[in-house]
C-alpha positions in Angstrom: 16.4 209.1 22.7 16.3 210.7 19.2 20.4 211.6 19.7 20.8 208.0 20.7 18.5 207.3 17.4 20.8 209.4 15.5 24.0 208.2 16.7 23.0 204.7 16.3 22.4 205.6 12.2 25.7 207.2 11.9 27.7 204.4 13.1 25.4 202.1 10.7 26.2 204.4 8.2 29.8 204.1 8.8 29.7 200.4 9.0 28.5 200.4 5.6 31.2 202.7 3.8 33.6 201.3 1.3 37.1 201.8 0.1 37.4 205.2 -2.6 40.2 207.1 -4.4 40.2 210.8 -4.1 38.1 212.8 -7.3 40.0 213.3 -10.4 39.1 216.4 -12.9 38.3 215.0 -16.3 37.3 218.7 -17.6 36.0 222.2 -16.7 32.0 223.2 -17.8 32.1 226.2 -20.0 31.9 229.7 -17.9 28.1 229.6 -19.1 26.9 226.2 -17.8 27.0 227.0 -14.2 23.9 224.8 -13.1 24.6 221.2 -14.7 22.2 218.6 -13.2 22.2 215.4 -15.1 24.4 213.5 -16.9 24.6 210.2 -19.2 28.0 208.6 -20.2 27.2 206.7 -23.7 29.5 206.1 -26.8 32.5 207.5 -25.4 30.2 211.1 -25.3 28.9 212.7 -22.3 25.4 214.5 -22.1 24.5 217.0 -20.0 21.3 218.9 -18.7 21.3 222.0 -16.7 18.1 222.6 -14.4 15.6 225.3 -13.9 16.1 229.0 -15.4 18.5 227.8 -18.3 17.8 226.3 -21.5 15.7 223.2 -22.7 18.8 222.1 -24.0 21.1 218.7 -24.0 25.1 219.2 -24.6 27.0 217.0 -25.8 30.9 217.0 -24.9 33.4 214.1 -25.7 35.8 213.2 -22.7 38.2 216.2 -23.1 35.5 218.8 -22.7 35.0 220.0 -26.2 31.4 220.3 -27.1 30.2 218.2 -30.0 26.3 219.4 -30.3 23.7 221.5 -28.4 20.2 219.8 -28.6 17.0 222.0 -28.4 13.8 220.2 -27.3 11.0 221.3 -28.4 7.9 221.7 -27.1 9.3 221.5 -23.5 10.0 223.9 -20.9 13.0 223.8 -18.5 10.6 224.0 -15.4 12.9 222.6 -13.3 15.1 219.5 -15.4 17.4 217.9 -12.3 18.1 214.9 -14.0 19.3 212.5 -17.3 18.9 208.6 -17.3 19.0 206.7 -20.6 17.9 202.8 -22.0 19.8 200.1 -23.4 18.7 201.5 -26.7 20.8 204.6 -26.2 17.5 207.0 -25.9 17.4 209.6 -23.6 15.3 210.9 -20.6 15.0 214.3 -18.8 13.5 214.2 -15.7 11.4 217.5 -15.5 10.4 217.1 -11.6 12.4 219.4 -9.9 10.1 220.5 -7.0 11.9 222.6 -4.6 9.0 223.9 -2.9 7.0 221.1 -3.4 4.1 222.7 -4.6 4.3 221.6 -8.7 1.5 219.8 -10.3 3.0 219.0 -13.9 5.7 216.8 -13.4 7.1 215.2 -16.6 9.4 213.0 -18.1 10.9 212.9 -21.5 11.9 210.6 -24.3 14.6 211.6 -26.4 15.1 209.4 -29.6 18.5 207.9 -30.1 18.2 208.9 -33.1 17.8 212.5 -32.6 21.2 212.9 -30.7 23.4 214.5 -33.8 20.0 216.9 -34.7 19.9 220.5 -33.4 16.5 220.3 -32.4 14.0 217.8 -31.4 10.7 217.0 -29.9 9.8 213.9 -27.2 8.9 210.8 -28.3 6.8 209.9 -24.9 5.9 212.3 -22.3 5.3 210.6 -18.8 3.3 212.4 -16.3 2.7 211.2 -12.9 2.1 212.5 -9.0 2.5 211.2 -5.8 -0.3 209.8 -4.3 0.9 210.3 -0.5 1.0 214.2 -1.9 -2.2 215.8 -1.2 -0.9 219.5 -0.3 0.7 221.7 -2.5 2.7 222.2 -0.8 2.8 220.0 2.7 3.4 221.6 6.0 7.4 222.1 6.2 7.8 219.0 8.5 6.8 216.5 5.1 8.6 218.5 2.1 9.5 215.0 0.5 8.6 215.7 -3.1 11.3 217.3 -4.4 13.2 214.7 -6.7 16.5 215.0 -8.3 17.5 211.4 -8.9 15.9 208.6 -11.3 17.3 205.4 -13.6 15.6 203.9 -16.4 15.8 200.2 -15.9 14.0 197.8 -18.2 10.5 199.3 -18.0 10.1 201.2 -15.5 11.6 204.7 -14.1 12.9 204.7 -9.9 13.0 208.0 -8.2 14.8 209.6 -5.5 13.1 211.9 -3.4 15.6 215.0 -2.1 13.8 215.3 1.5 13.3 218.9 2.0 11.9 218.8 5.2 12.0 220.8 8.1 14.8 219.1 11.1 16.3 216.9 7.8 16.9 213.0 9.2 17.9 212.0 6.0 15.1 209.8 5.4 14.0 209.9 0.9 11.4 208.0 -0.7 11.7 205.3 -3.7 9.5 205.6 -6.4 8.1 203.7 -9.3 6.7 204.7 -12.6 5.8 203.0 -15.9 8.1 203.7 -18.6 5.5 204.6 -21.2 3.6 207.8 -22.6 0.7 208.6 -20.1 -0.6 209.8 -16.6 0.7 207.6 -13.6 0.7 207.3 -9.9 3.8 207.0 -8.6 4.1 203.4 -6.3 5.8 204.2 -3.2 8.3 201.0 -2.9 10.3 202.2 0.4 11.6 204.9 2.1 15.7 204.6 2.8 18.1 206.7 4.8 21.4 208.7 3.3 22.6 210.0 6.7 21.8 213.5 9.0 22.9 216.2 7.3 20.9 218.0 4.2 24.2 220.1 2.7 26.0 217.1 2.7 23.5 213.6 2.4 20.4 215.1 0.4 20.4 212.8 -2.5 20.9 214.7 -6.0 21.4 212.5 -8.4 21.4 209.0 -9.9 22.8 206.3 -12.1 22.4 203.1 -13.5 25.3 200.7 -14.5 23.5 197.5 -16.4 26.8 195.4 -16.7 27.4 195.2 -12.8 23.3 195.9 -12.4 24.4 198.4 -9.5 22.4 202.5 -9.1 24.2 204.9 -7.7 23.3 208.0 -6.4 25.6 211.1 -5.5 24.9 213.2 -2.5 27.5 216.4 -2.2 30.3 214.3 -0.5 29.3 210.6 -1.4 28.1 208.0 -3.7 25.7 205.4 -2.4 25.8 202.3 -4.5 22.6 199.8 -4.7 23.2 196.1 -6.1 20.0 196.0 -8.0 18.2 192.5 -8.3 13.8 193.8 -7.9 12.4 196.0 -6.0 13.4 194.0 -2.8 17.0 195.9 -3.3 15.6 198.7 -1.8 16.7 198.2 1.6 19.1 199.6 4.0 21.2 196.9 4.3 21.7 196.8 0.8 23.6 200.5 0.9 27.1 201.2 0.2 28.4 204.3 1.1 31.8 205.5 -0.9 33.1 208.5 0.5 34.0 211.3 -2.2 36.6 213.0 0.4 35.5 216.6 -1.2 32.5 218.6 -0.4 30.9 220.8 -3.7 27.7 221.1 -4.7 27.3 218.0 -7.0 24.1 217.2 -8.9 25.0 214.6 -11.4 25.9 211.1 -11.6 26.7 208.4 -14.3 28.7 205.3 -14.9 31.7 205.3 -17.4 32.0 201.5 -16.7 31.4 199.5 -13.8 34.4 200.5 -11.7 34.0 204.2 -12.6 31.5 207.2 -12.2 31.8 210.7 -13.8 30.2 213.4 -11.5 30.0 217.1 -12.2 29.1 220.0 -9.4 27.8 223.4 -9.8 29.8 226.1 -10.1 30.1 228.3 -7.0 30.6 231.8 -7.4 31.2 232.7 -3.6 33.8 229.8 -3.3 34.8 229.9 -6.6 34.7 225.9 -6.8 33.0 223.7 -9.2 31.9 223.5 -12.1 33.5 220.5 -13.2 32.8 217.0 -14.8 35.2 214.0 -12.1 35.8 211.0 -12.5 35.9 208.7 -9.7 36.9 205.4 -9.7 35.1 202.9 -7.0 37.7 200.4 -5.3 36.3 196.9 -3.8 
């Protein structure tokens, strides 16, 4: 029954797949960013975040690849940053959940002030805590590992989250969260849980996007985008999925919307294949 389950979900998957062109090099990460795990597109400049072990640092590179500025935040600490999202105001946000093991207790986000991106160091302007209330382990039992997150848009008030399922026997399955945009401690409002597909290399979801002109979110898993028409939080369904095949498997982490008809996307670099470490661009076809 659960192979007819599962075979069922891939052809639904399928069903839902659009039209793509193939991944297109915009530039090559410097040798020492190996780890890049967010990105914003804003001004014709693109930011950039590593995750845990490097710097609490944002780049900034224009569209060739030069770097412009390096950003310290202060008063922060690069537990584990796995993602940037930014407002209509242009201020930025570093997701500070990263929760491989599912065991953390201090998950943050920051506010970076728009007015702070040309400095060489800053501090937040609004520090977000929250927790999951369906977490009470730290960690779970291997078979509910669901609180890692790698993925979250700011849109209007409120921050969504992505859930990168971690779980022994993956199905695919990730949970959406809410959170209040403000300075505080929350508890994150489970909206849904949605499905990305069967295999964790290539469907664990690792990144996310926001594109307020088309009022679409996508999210990048290694080989695909999955594109969300966002009206409420009723968009949260399955039916409401796109999938856009990337036709390249590398370990991506980052997403962000150059306009509505294009993403940028950057992967890790990959010593033992010696692939990555790249920012795309990827334009999505109707």
């Amino acid at each position: 029954m659960k192979k007819i389950a599962t075979t069922l979900l891939f052809a639904f998957l399928l069903s839902c797949q659009t039209q793509s062109q193939d991944l297109k090099i915009l530039f090559s990460l410097p040798n020492e960013m190996k780890e890049v795990s967010g990105l914003v597109y804003q001004n014709n400049e693109i930011y950039a975040l590593e995750d845990k072990g490097n710097e609490n640092a944002l780049y900034r590179f224009d569209t060739l690849g030069n770097q412009l500025n390096k950003l310290v935040i202060l008063e922060t600490e690069n537990t584990d940053w796995e993602d940037l999202s930014a407002d209509l105001n242009g201020n930025l946000y570093i997701g500070n959940f990263g929760n491989n093991d599912n065991k953390r207790q201090d998950l943050e986000i920051y506010k970076i002030a728009n007015t702070d991106l040309n400095s060489s160091s800053t501090k937040p302007i609004q520090v977000t805590a929250f927790h999951y209330q369906e977490q009470t382990e730290f960690p779970p039992k291997k078979s509910n590992l669901m609180f890692d997150c790698e993925a979250f848009v700011v849109i209007d008030s409120s921050f969504y989250l992505f859930t990168k399922n971690r779980s022994k026997n993956f199905d695919g399955t990730f949970y959406v969260y809410k959170i209040p945009n403000k300075n505080g401690v929350f508890t994150a409002e489970k909206i849904t849980e949605l499905n990305s597909g069967t295999a964790f290399k290539s469907n664990a979801i690792t990144g996310a996007a926001y594109d307020a002109v088309s009022k679409t979110i996508a999210l990048t898993t290694h080989t695909n985008a999955i594109l969300i028409p966002f009206t409420n939080d009723k968009s949260f369904n399955q039916e409401n999925l796109k999938f856009v095949e990337y036709h390249h498997n590398s370990q991506k982490e980052s997403i962000t919307f150059k306009d509505k008809n294009t993403i940028f996307i950057a992967d890790e670099k990959e010593k033992k294949n010696d692939i990555g470490g790249n920012v795309y661009e990827f334009k999505l076809l109707d």
